[in-house]
C-alpha positions in Angstrom: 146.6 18.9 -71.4 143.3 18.1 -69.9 140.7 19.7 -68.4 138.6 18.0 -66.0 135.4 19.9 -66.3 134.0 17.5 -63.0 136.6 18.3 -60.8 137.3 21.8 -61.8 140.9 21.5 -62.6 143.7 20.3 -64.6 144.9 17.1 -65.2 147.6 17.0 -62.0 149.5 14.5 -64.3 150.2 17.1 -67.4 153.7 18.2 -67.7 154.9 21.6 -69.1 152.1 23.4 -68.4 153.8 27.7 -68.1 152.5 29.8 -66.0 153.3 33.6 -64.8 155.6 33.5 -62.5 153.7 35.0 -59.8 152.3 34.2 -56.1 149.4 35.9 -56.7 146.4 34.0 -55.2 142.5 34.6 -54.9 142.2 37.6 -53.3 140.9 37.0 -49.5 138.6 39.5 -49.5 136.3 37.3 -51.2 136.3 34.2 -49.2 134.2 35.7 -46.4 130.7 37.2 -46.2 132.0 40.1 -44.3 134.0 41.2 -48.0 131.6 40.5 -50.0 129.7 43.7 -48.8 133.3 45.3 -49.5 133.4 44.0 -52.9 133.4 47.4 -54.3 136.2 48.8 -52.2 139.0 50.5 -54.3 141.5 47.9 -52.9 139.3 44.8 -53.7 138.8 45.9 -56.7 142.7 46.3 -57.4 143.1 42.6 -56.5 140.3 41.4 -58.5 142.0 43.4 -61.3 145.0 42.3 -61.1 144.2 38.5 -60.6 142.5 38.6 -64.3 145.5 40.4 -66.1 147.6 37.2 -64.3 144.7 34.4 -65.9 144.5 36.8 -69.0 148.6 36.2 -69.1 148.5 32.2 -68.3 146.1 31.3 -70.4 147.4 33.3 -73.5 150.8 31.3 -72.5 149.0 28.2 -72.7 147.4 28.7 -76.1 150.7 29.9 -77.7 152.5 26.6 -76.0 149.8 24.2 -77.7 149.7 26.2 -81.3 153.7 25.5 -80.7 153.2 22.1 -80.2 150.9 21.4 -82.6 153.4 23.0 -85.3 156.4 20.8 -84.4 154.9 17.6 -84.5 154.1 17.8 -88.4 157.1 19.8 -88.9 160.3 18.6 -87.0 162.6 19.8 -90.0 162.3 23.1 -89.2 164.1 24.5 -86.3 164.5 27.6 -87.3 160.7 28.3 -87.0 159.9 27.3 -83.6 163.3 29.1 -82.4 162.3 32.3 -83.6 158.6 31.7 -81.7 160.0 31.2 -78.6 162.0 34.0 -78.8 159.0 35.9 -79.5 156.9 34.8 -77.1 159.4 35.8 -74.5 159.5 38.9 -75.7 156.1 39.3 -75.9 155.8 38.0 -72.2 158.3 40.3 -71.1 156.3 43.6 -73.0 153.3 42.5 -71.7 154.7 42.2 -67.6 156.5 45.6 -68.3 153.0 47.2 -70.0 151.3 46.0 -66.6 154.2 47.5 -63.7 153.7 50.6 -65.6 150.1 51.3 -65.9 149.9 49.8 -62.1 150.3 53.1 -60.5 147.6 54.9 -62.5 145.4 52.4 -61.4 145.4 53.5 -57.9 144.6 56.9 -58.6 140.3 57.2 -59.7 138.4 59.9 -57.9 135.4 58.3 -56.6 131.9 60.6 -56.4 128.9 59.2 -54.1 126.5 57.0 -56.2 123.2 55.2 -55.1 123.4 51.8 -54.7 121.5 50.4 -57.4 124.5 51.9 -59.4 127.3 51.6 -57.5 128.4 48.1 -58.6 128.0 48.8 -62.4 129.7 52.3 -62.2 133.2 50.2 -60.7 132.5 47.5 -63.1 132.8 50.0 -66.2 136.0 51.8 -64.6 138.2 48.4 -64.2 136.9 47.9 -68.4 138.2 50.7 -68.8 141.7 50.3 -67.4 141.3 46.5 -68.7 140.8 48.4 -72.3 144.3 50.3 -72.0 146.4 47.0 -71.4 144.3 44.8 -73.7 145.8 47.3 -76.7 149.0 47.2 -76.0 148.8 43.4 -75.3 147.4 41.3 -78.1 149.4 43.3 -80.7 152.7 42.1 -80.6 151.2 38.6 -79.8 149.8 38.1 -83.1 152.2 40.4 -85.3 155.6 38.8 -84.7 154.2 35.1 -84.8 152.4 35.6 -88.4 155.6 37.5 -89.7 158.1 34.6 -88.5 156.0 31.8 -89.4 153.3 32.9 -91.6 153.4 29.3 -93.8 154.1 27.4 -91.3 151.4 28.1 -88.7 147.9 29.3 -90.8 145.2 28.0 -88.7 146.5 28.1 -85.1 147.0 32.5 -85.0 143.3 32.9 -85.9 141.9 30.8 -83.2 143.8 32.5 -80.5 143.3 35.9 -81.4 139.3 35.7 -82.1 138.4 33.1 -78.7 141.0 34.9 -76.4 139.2 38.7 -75.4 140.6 41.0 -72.6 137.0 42.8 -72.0 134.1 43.1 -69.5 132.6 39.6 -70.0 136.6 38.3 -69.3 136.9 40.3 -66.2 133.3 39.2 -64.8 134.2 35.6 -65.1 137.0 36.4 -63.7 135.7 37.9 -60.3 133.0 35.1 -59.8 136.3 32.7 -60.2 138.6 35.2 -58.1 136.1 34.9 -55.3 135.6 31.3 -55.4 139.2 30.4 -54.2 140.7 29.7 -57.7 144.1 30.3 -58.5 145.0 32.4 -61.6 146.7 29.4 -62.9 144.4 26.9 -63.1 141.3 28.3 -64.8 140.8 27.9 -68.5 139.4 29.8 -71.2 136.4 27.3 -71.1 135.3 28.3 -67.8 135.5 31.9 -68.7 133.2 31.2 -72.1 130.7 29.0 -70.0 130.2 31.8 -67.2 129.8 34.2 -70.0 127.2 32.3 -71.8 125.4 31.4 -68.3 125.2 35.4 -67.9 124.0 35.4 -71.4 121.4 32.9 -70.8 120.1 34.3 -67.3 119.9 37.5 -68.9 115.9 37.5 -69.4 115.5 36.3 -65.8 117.9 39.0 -64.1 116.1 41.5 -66.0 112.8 40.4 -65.1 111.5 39.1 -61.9 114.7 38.8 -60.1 115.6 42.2 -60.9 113.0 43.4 -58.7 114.7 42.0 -55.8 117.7 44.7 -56.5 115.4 47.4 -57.1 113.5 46.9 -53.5 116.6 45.9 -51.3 118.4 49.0 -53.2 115.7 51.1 -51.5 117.0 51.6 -48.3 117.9 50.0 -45.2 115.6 46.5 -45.3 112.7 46.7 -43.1 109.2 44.5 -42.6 107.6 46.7 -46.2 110.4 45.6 -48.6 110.6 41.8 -46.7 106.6 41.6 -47.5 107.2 42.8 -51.4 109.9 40.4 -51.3 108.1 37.3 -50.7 105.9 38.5 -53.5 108.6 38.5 -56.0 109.9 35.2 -55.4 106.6 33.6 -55.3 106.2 35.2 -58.5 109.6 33.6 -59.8 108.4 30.1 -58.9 110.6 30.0 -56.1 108.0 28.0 -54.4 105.9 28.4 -50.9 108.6 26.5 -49.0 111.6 27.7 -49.8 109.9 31.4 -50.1 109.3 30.9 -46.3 112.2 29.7 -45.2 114.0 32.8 -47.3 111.4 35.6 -45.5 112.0 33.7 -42.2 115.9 34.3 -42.6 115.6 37.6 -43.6 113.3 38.9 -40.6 115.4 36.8 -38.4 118.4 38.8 -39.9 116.5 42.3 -39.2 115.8 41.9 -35.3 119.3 41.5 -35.3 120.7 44.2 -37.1 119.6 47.0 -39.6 120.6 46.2 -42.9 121.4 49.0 -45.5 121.4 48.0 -49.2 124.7 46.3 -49.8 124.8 44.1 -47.3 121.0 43.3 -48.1 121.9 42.1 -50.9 124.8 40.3 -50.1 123.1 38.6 -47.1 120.2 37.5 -49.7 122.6 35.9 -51.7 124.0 33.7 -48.8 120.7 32.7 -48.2 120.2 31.6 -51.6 123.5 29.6 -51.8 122.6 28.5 -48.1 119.7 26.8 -49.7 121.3 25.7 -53.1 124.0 23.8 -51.2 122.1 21.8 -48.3 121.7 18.8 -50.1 125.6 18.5 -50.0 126.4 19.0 -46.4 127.4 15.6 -45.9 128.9 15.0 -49.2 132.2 13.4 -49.4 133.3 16.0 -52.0 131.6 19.6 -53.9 132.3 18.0 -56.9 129.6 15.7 -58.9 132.1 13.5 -60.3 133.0 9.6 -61.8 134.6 7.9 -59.3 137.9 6.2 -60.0 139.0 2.9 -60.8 135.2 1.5 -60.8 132.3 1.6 -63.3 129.8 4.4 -62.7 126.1 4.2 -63.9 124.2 7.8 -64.8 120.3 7.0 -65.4 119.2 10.0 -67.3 115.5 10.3 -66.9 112.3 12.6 -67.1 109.1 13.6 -69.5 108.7 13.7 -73.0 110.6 16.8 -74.6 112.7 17.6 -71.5 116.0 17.4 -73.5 116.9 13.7 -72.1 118.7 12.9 -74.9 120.2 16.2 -75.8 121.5 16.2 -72.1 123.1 12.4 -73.0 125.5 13.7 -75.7 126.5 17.1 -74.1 127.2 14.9 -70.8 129.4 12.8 -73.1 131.0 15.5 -74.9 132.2 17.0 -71.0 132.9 13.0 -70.0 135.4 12.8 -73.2 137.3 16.2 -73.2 137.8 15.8 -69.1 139.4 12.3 -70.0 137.2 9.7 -68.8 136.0 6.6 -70.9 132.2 7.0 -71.7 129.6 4.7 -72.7 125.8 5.6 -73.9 123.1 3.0 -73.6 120.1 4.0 -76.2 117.4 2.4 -73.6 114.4 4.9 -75.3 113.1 1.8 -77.8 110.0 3.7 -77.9 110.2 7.1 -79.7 111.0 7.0 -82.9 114.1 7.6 -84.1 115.4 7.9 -80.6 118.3 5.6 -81.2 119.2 7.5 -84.2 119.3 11.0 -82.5 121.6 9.7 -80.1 124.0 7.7 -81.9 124.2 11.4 -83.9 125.1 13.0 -80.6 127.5 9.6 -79.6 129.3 10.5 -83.1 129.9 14.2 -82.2 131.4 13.5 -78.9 133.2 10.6 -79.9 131.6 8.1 -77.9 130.3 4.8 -78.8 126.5 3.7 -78.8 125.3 0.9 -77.2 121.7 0.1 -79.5 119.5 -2.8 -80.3 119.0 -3.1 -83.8 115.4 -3.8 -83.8 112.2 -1.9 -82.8 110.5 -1.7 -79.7 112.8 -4.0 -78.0 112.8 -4.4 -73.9 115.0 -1.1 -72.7 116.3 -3.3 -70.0 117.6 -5.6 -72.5 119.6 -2.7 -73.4 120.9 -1.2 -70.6 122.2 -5.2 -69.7 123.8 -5.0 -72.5 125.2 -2.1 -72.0 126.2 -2.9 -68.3 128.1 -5.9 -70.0 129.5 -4.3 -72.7 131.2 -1.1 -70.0 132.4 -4.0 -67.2 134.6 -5.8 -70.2 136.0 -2.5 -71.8 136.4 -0.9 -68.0 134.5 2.1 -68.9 134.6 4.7 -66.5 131.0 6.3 -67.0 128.3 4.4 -68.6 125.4 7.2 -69.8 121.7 5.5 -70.2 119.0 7.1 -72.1 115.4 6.1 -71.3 111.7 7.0 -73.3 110.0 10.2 -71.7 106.9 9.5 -69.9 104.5 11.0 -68.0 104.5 10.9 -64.5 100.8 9.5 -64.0 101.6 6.9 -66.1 102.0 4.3 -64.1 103.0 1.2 -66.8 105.6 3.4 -67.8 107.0 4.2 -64.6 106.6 0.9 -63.5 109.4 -0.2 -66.7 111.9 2.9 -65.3 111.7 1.0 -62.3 112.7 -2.2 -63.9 115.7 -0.9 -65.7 116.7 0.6 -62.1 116.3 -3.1 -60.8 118.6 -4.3 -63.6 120.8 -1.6 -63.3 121.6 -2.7 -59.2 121.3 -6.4 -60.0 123.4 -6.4 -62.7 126.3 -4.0 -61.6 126.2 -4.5 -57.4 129.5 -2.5 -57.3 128.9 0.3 -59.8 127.8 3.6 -58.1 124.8 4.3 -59.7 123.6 7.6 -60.1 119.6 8.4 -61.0 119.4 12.1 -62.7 115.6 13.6 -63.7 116.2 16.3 -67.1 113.8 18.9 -65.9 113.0 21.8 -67.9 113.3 25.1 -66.6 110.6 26.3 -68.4 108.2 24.3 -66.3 107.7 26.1 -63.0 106.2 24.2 -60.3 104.7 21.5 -62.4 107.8 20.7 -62.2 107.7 19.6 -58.2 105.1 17.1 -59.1 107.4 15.6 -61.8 110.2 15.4 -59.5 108.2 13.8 -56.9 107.0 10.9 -58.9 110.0 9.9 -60.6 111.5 10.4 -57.3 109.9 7.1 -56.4 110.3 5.4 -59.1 113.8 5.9 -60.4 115.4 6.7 -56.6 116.8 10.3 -57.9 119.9 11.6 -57.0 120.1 14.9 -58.7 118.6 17.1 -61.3 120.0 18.4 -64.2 118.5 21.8 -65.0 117.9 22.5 -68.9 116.6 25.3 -70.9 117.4 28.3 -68.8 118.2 30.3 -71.7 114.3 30.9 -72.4 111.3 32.4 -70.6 112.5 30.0 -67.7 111.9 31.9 -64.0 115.4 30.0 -62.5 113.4 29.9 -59.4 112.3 26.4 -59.5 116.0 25.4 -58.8 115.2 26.6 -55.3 112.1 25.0 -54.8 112.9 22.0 -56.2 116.1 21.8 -53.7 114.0 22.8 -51.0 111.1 20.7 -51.3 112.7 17.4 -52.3 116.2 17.7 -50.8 117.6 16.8 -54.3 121.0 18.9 -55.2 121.2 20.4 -59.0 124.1 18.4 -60.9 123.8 20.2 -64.2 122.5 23.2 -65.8 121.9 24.1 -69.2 122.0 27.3 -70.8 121.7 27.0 -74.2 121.3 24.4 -77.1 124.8 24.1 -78.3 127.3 21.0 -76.9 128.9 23.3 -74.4 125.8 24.6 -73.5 125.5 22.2 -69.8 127.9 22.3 -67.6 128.3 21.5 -63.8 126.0 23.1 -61.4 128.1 25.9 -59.0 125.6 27.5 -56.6 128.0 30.4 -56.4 128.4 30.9 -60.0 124.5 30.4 -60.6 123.5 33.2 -57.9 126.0 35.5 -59.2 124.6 35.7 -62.8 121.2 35.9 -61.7 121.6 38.5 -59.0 124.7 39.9 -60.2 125.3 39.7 -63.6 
């Protein structure tokens, strides 16, 4: 069973996938701004509740199916063994629906006491952990007892996995939520998505409690008036948020207050649509949300930026997410200039399981290479044909002037190939940034920007400027240094842990 980590979903071709037997669906109080100042209501927060016990539930299924699988493959002489897992899988999934029906009335019943705003969202946050706590004891238990005591030869590696990566806590519920409220139904999300938004909260973690947590702390003040607009333009000037997008944020905001008075909740939830407003423009005329391969046609990613931006880093996680979401992948090792540079990525082409397209001598042309390489994908029909290219400067102008070769090639070569042009732009940067953007811009005709290295002292504010200024959407982020550290970009997802995490 696949996940397509692109698209956002399962593989609508994989059979026998179990789910709970339930209708339950993203709650609707999260698909509208109106809601979203509601998110706190005791009723919202039932549904949002009660959609993770349900993806809790499917996804512990899912793992038990595929340990099962995995077990009767090596071992189909013994019936006995999978018999008796079945029936205790049942079992279990009948305890654990009967656990939930039964704690579902005491639920309902939390005295509530008057708390400022500032607290308000992390005071409900720690009672549903708390009532999340209750079930996830009863839960796990006779998961992991009865499987170990039926089969405890048969199945010694699978039991381990399941019970350490699947957790029933706050960081589980939190995913959950920012899933919930994105339209998703319990059944399709994966226990991937709920490690990555976990470890993009992780990562943001310096920046929420920084900079951007100022922005809490003044619209949590009171009802928003010209004062807190004024201190915060200063803040997100300060974040690297840039002049332009700065202004057009401000200008939203006053616009906002001669219509209305704004008390803190919806302040903040207004700020956030602004954010996402600006985020998403670049897509408005998109055919689809998702940054994607196409089908049934060769697609060309030209990775490019400056010298220690994590180019080729960026290469072999984008080939690890091509290769577990099912798509054939190719890398073309076009950087013939740093050294070693075809060795570093033929390591990363190993991990992921993807082959390397390399010259075998030193300084050769790169576009050489990626012809090659264009070759090489059309005969094999390879759906996504990755090219790495040598950092440069941006005011070097030989340099630029050979990415702009390779992009000639590329076109030339493959007329019917969607080509895709992505800068690797380091977080960490700030606005020098911008100027980065803006010359490879015309060199390499960008497309998008994959974000990397927002796990350090990085602001996250430059994602705004840079989609504000340029009009180039975000593809990527990267949050850490690990393979399953960059995923795709979700403006919802990325406002949430940096405002709301």
């Amino acid at each position: 069973m696949t996940f397509d980590w692109f698209r956002r979903q399962y593989d609508q071709d994989a059979e026998g996938v179990p789910t709970a037997e339930t209708d339950l669906a993203a709650p609707e109080a999260a698909t509208s701004e109106a809601t979203l100042q509601d998110e706190a209501a005791p009723d919202v927060a039932e549904d949002y509740l009660s959609w993770a016990k349900v993806a809790y539930q499917n996804i512990q299924k899912r793992q038990q199916t595929e340990a099962i699988a995995d077990v009767e493959a090596p071992t189909p002489t013994t019936p006995e063994v999978d018999t008796a897992n079945e029936d205790t899988i049942d079992a279990v999934e009948l305890a654990s629906s009967a656990v939930i029906e039964r704690t579902a009335p005491e639920v309902a019943e939390t005295p509530t006491t008057p708390l400022p705003f500032w607290a308000q969202s992390e005071a409900d946050r720690q009672q549903r952990l708390e009532r999340l706590k209750e079930n996830a004891i009863v839960e796990p238990e006779p998961a992991i007892a009865p499987v170990t005591a039926a089969s405890t030869t048969a199945i010694p590696a699978t039991t381990p996995l399941d019970s350490t990566e699947l957790v029933l806590d706050e960081g589980f519920l939190w995913s959950s939520e920012i899933l919930a409220a994105q339209g998703r139904r319990p059944d399709q999300i994966s226990l991937e998505e709920i490690t990555w938004l976990n470890r993009l909260r992780q990562g943001l973690d310096k920046t929420r409690r920084g900079l951007i947590n100022q922005l809490r702390s003044i619209v949590g003040q009171g009802p928003l008036n010209d004062d807190a607009v004024d201190e915060i333009e200063s803040v997100l000037l300060q974040a690297d948020v840039g002049v332009a997008a700065t202004d057009a944020i401000i200008h939203a905001l006053q616009s906002k207050l001669r219509e209305e008075v704004l008390p803190p909740d919806a302040a903040l939830s207004y700020l956030k649509q602004i954010l996402r407003d600006i985020l998403d423009a670049p897509l408005e005329n998109a055919k689809s949300r998702f940054f994607a391969p196409e089908d049934e046609t060769l697609n060309i990613w030209l990775i490019t930026g400056v010298n220690g931006a994590g180019k080729t880093t960026t290469i072999g996680k984008l080939a690890h997410i091509a290769q577990k979401s099912g798509y054939n992948c190719l890398i073309a090792a076009a950087d013939t200039f740093r050294a070693a540079a075809v060795e570093q990525v033929k390591v990363w082409g190993s991990r992921s399981g993807v082959e390397v397209i390399a010259n075998p001598g030193q300084n050769t042309d790169p576009a050489a290479v990626v012809f090659d390489a264009i070759a090489a994908a059309q005969s094999r029909g390879t759906d996504l044909l990755l090219v790495d290219t040598a950092g440069r400067l941006q005011n070097k102008k030989n340099l630029m002037d050979e990415l702009s070769k390779i992009r000639r090639i590329i076109d030339k070569k493959s007329e019917n190939a969607v080509v895709e042009s992505l800068l690797v732009l380091d977080a960490t940067l700030g606005q020098n940034g911008l100027r980065q953007a803006e010359v490879f811009s015309e060199a390499a005709q960008l497309s998008g920007v994959i974000l990397t290295k927002l796990d350090g002292t990085a602001k996250g504010g430059i994602a705004l400027a840079i989609v504000q200024q340029l009009g180039l959407p975000i593809r990527f982020i990267g949050a850490g240094e690990g393979i399953e550290d960059l995923r795709p970009f979700s403006s919802y997802e990325f406002v949430e842990a940096l405002l709301n995490g």
